[in-house]
C-alpha positions in Angstrom: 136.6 5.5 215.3 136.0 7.0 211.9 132.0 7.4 211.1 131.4 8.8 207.7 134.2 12.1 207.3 133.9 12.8 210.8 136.1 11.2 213.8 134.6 10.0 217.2 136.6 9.5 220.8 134.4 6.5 221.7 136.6 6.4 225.2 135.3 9.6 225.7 132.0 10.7 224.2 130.2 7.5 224.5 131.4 7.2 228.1 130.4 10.4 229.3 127.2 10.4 227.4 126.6 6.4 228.8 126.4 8.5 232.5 123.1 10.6 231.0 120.1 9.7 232.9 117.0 8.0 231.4 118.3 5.5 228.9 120.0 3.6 231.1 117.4 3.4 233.4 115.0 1.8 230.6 114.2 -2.0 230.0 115.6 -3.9 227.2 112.3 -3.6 225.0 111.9 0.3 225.5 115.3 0.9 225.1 115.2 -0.9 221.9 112.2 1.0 220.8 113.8 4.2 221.9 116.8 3.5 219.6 114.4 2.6 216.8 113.2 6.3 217.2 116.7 7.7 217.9 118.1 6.0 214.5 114.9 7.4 212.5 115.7 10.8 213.9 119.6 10.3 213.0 120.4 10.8 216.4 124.1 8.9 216.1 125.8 9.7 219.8 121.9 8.2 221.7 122.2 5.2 219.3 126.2 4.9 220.4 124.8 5.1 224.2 121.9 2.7 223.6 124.3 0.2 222.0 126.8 0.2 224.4 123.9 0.3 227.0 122.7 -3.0 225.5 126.2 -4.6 225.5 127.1 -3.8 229.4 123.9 -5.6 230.2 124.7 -8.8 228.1 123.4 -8.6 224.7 125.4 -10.5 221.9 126.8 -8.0 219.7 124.7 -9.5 216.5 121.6 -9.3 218.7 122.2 -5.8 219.1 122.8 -5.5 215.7 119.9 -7.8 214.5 117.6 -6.4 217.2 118.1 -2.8 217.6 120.2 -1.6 214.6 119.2 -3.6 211.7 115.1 -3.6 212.7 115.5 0.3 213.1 116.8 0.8 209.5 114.3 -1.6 207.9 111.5 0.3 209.7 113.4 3.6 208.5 113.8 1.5 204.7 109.8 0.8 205.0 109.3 4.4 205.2 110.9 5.7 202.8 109.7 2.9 200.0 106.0 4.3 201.1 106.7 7.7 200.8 109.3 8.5 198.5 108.6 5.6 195.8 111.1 4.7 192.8 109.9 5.8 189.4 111.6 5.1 186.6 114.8 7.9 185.2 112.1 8.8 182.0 109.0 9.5 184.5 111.2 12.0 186.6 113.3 13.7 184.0 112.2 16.8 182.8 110.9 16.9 178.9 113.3 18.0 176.4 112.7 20.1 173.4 
């Protein structure tokens, strides 16, 4: 699978790292939150795990996607509005002569 300019083995990255202890031993709603964090943090391979976590124990893929993926980049989105916010190209040019 090709992510951005770099290539991932899901066969065998996501399966080793879908072995580590502690997500996968997790209930639905702290995993969930736990990806929330991971995807803030840009941790890409725990999200992998936490997604195909979710999956193995039943989840629709959009509900993964709705739940875990989507909800984790508005929260990053919100964020981001609050502390970096858009001013306009004449506020944050620098003055000419």
């Amino acid at each position: 699978m090709r992510i951005g300019s770099a290539w991932w083995n899901c066969e065998d990255t996501l399966h080793e790292r879908r072995r580590r202890p502690g997500s996968a031993s997790l209930p639905d709603d702290e995993l969930v939150t736990q990806m929330h964090e991971d995807l803030y943090d840009g941790m890409a391979p725990e999200i992998a795990e936490g997604t195909l976590l979710l999956l193995d124990r039943g989840w629709a893929p959009d509900r993964v996607l709705n739940d875990a993926l989507v909800e984790a980049m508005r929260i990053v989105g919100i964020d981001f509005r609050e502390r970096h916010p858009l001013r306009p190209a004449k506020c944050s040019s620098p003055p000419t002569r």
